[in-house]
N, C-alpha and C positions, 0 to 999 in steps of 0.2 A: 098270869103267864106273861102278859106283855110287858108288867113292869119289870121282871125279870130280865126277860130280854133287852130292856133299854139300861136297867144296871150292866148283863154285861159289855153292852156297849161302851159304856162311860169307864169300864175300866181300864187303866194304864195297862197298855201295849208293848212296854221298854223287854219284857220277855221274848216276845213274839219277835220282834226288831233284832237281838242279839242271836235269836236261833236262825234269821233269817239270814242276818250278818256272818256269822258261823257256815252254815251253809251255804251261803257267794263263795267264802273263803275257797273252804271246800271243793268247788268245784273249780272253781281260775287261779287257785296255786298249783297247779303246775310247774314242773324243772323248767318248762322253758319260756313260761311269761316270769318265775322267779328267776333265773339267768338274764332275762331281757331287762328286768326290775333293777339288778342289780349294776348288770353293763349300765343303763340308763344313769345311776348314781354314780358312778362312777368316771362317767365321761363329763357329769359335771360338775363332778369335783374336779376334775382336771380342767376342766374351762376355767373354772376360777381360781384355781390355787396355784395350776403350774404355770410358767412361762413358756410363749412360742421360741421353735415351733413343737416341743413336744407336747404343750397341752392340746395341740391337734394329734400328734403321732401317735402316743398312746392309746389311747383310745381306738384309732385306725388298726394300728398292729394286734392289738387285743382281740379284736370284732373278727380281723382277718386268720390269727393263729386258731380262735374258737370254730370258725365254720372250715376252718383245712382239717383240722383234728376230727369234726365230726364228719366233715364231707371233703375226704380228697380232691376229688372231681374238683371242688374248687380251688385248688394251688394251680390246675390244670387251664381252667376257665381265665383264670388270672394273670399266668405267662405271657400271653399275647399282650395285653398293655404292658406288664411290667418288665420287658424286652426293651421295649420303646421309651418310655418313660421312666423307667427305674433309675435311672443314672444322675438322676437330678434329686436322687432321695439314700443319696450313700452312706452306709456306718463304716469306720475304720475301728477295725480290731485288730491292734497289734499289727500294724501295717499294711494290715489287706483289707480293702477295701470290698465290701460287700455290698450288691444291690438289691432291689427286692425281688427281682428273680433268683438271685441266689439261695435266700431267705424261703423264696414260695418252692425251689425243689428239694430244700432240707427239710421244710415242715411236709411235705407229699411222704418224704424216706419216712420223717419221725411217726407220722399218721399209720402209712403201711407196717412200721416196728409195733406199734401200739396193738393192731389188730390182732397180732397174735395174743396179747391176753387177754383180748376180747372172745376173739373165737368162742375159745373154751366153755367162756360162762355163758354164751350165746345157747351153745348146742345144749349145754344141761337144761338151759331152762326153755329150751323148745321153741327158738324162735327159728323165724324162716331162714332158710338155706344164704340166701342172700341180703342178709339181714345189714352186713357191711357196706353192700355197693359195690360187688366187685366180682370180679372171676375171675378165673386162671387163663393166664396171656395166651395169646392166639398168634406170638413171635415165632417164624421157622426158627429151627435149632439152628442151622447153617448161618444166619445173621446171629445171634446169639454168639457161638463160635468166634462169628467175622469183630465181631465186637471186643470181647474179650484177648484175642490176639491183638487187636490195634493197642488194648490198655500196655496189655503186657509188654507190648514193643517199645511203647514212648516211655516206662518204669524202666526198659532196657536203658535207654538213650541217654540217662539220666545217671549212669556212671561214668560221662566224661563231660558233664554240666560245667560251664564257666561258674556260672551260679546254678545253687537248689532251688533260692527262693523263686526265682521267675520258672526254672522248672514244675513247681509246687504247682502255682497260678492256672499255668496252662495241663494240667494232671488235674486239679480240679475242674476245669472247665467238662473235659472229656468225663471222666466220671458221673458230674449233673446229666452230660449227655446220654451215657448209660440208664442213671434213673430215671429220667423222663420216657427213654424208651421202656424199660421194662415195666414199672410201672404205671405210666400212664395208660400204655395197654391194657391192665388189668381194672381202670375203671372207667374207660371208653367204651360202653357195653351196649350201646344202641346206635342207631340211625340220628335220632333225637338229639344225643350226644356230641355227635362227630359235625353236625350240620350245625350248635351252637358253638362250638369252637370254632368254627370256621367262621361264622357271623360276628364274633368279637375280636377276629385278625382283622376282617374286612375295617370294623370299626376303629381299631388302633390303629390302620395303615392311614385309613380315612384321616383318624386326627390329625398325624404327621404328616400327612400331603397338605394340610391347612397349615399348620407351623411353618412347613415350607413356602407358603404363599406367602404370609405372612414375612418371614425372611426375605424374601425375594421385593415384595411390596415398599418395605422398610428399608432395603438394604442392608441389614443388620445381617454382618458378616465381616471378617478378619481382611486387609486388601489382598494376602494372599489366594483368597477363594476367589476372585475378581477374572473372568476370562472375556477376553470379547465386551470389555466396556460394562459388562452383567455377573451378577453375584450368583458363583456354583448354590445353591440352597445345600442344606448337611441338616438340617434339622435335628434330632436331642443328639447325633453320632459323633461329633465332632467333624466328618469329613463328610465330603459328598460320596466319596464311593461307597461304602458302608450304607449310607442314606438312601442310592441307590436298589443296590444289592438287597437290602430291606425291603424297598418299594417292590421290587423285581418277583420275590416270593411273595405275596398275595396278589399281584398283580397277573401274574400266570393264572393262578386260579380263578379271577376275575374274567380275564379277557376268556378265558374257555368255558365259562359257564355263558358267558356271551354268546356266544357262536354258536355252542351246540347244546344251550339248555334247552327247556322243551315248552316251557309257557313264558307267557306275556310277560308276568309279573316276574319270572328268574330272570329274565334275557333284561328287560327295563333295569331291573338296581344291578346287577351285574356290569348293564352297561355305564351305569352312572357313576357306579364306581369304578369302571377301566380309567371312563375319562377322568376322571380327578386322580388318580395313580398315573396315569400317563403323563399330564401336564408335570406332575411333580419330577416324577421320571426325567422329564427333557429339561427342565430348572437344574437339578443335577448337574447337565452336562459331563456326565460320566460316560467315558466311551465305551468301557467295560459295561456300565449297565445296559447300556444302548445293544450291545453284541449279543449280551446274556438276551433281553429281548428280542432282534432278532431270530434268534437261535429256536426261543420258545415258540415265536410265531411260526416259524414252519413247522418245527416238531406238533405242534397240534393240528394245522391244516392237513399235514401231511395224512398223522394217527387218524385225526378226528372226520378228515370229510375228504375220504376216497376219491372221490369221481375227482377231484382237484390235484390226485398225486402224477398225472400226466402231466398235468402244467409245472408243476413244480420238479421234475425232472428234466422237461426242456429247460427250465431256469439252470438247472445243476451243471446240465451241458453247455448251456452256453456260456454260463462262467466259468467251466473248463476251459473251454475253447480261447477266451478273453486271455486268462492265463497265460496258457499254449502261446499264442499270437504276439504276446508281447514277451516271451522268453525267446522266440524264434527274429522279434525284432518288425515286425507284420505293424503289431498296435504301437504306435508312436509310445516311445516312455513321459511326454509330457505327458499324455490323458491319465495314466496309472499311478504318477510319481506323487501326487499331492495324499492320494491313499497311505501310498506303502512310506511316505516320510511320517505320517500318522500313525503307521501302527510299527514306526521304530525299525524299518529294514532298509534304508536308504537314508544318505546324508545326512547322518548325527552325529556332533561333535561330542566327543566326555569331559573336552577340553576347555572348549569358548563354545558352548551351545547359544545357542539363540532364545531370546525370551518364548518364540512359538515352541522350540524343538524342547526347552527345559525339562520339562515335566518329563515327557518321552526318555529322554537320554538317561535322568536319574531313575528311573522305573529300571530300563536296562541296565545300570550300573550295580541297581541292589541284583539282579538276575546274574549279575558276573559276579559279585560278591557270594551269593549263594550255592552258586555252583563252585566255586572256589573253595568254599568251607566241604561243599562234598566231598571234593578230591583229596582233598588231607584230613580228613574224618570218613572216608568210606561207608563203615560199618554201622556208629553208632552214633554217627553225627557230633555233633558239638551238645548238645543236652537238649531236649524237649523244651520248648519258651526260651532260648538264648541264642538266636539270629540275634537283635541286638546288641547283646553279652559281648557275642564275640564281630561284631561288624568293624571294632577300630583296625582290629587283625587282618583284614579282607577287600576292606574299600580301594575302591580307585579314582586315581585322576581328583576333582576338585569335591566330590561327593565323600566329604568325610561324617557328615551327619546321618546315624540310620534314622531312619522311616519305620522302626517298628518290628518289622518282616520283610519276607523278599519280594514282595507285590504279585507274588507269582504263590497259589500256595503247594503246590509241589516242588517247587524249586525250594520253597521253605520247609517242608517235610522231610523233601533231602537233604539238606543240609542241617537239620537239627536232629533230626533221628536216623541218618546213614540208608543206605538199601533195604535194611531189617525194618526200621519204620516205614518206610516207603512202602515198599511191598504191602506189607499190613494194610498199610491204609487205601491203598491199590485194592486189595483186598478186599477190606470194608465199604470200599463204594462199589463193587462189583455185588457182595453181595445184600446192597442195600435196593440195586435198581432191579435183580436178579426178583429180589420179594415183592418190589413195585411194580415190577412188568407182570409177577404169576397175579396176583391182585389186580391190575387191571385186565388181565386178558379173564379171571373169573367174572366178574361185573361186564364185559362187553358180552362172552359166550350168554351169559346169563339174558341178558338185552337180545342180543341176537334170536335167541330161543323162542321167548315171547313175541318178538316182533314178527318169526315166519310164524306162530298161532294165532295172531292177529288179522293173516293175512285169509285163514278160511273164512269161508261162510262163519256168519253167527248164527244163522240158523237155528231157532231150538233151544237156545242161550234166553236165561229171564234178563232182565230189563237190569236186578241186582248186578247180577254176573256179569253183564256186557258193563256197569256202572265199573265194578272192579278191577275188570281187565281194563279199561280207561288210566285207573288210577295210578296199578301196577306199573304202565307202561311208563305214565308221567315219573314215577321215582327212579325206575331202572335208566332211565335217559339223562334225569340229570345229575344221579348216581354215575354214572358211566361221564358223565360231562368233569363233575368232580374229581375223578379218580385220575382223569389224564390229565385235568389239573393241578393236582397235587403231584403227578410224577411230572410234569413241565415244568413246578416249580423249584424241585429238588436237582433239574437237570440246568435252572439257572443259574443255582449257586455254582454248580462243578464249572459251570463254564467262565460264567465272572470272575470264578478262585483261579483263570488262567491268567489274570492282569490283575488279580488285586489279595486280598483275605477277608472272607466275608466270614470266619469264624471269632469274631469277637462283638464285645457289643451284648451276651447272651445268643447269641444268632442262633450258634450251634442248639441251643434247646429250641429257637424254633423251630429248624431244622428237623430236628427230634419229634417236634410235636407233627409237622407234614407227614413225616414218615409213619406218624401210628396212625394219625389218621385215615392213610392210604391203606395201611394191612388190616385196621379193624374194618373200615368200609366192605370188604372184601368181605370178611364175616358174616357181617350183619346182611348183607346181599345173597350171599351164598345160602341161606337160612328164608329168602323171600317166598311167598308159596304155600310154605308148609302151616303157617300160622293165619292162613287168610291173607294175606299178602302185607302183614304188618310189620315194619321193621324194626319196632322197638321193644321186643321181647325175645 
């Protein structure tokens, strides 16, 4: 028997070895270690055989259309850098130039078109309900509505276009906008969700306020950005106001998770990242972004921390009264005059400006040129995207060069789409803050709720439950700290679009992306409680 046993020892194993080899196979081929097997070959075939820089692109775009196709959510996650950054990574197809945010909310539409042949085979073969990642949007109908009339107004506006082409550009702009609304909604389905998009804006602004130091360190900048001996910073935007306006929307969110987050560790990077957005902010020197800021900072002192709206109503009054005092002749016009020459309502030439007054006067010039084009297009404007088009028609004085737009953007609204787009878009931001205000007022009632339950006795309460109600409180506070963040941010753009246009650049899809984040927040809040107090289901 032993010798037996030591024969089958000594005998070759190459069976054993190939059943065993067979069976590894078996279990780690897999679709997606043989997808990864395959990208992996592939990327270095491209390292070796193409030339830069597509043997880095390919591979990039590959990796990136595979996980939008299988996970939307990721076109979604991705916007916020490639807003900022995309522009420095452009294709031109037949003249138009496209970035990779344009690219990441075609692949989100082509993803959501796919899912319908998906569905189908899903349900036959019994997989779960949410087998996609997604639900059905949680958009009031009345924004929906408000949406759909703007498109349709500026497709109006476009039967009396100087030019199509530039009308096209900006028609596709607004479109993207639509689908980031409508569907980003539908794959925004948690807590989890919403709080890492918000975390990779933080992080893109972050980059950018470093490029901006960076500019600003180096000097690396056109002499036209030059004010005051110091370089305005513009970082990827081409111009500082835009760079601003940029900084302005995460920055609102920032500074309000500040103030009124509810632990150590929110209020700390929140605050770390106001200040590095702030500096970048004042590198700028955008006076528009500076206002839009402003504006935010009270709106959330106001919103956010009551017992302070007394003090900030004597402030109101007494800048009435400043006002007052100096129309009646009371306040000397020296103290006021160096203001109001700044914001363009005293002593400007259109004629022979001054190198201080330059800037100011041409800003008003495109403002007279815009309203100009209103009065002789009324209705239907000169065409959606064709202020420039038609600026040679319009200009005055020595400002024969347009700037783009009208630095103003409803004076640019009306003048390219007439009263009919105006209104629309009047419209559209009415019912944009209309669904921001009912979604923050559900997240604070919500907050409010638990905080007077908070205030009985716990009496009677296990040690779990009081751990819980802890918990709860902590999300609903900086849930509610988010919400009036994201609507402070949306209400910096309307206000900086009174001195400038912050819808270029992709802006408008961040914009987009603020705005679902504010109405899904609102969901996934409103749903707190019933699941154990978990926000992500």
């Amino acid at each position: 028997m032993y010798q037996l046993e030591l024969e089958e020892r000594a005998r070759p194993t190459h069976d054993s070895l190939l059943v065993k080899y067979i069976a590894w196979l078996w279990i780690y081929a897999t679709a997606a270690n043989l997808t990864g097997l395959l990208g992996g070959l592939l990327a270095i075939f491209c390292l070796l055989f193409l030339h830069g820089p597509w043997n880095i692109r390919i591979p990039l775009y590959l990796i990136v259309v595979f996980w939008t196709l299988v996970r939307p959510r990721v076109a979604l996650y991705l916007l916020p850098i490639a807003i900022p950054w995309g522009s420095l990574d452009q294709i031109n197809l037949g003249g138009l130039n496209l970035t990779s945010a344009d690219i990441l909310v075609g692949l989100l539409a082509l993803s959501w078109l796919m899912s319908y042949t998906l569905r189908p085979f899903l349900t036959r073969t019994g997989l779960a309900e949410h087998a996609l990642d997604d639900e059905p949007t949680g958009i009031p109908r009345y924004l929906l509505v408000a949406i759909l009339v703007f498109l349709l107004a500026i497709l109006v506006s476009m039967t009396g276009a100087f030019s199509v082409k530039s009308s096209l550009k900006e028609v596709a702009k607004w479109l993207e906008f639509g689908i980031v609304v409508l569907l980003g909604a539908r794959y925004l389905r948690t807590r989890q969700h919403i709080w890492t998009l918000v975390i990779i804006m933080f992080l893109a602004a972050i980059s950018q306020a470093f490029y901006g130091y960076i500019q600003d360190f180096f000097n690396i900048g056109p002499q036209a950005f030059i004010r005051d001996a110091s370089l305005r910073v513009y970082g990827t935007f081409d111009q500082p106001n835009p760079y601003a306006g940029y900084i302005n929307m995460t920055l609102a969110v920032a500074l309000t998770l500040t103030l009124l987050g509810t632990t150590a560790r929110t209020r700390i990077l929140a605050g770390i990242t106001t200040l590095l957005l702030v500096s970048a902010e004042l590198l700028s020197q955008s006076r528009g972004g500076e206002i839009a800021l402003a504006t935010v900072l009270i709106f959330v002192v106001t919103i956010g921390i009551p017992y302070l709206r007394k003090l900030i109503a004597v402030g109101a009054v007494g800048s009435l009264l400043v006002v007052a005092g100096y129309l009646a002749g009371v306040v000397p016009s020296r103290l006021l005059n160096p203001i109001l020459r700044i914001l363009g309502l005293v002593q400007i030439s259109f004629v022979a400006p001054s190198s201080q007054d330059y800037s100011t006067a041409e800003r008003l010039a495109h403002w007279i040129a815009g309203i100009n084009m209103f009065v002789t297009h009324p209705f239907t404007g000169v065409g959606i995207g064709n202020y420039p088009d038609a600026y040679a028609q319009f200009h005055i004085t020595i400002f024969v060069n347009s700037l783009g737009h009208a630095h103003n953007f409803y004076i640019n609204m009306a003048a390219e789409t007439g009263i009919i787009g105006l209104l629309a878009f009047l419209l559209f931001l009415i019912a944009i803050f209309v669904a921001g205000a009912r979604a923050f007022r559900t997240i604070n009632a919500r907050y409010r709720q638990h905080k007077q339950q908070r205030t009985h006795p716990l009496a009677g309460m296990t040690t779990r439950a009081i751990t819980h109600s802890q918990q709860l409180m902590i999300q609903l506070t900086n849930d509610r700290a988010l919400a009036l963040g994201l609507l402070a941010a949306l209400l910096s753009v309307c206000v900086h679009n009174m001195v400038d246009n912050l819808y270029v650049h992709s802006m408008a899809n961040l914009f987009a992306l603020l705005l679902i984040a504010l109405i899904r927040l609102e969901g996934v809040t409103r749903n707190t409680g019933s699941n154990g107090g978990h926000f992500d289901y």
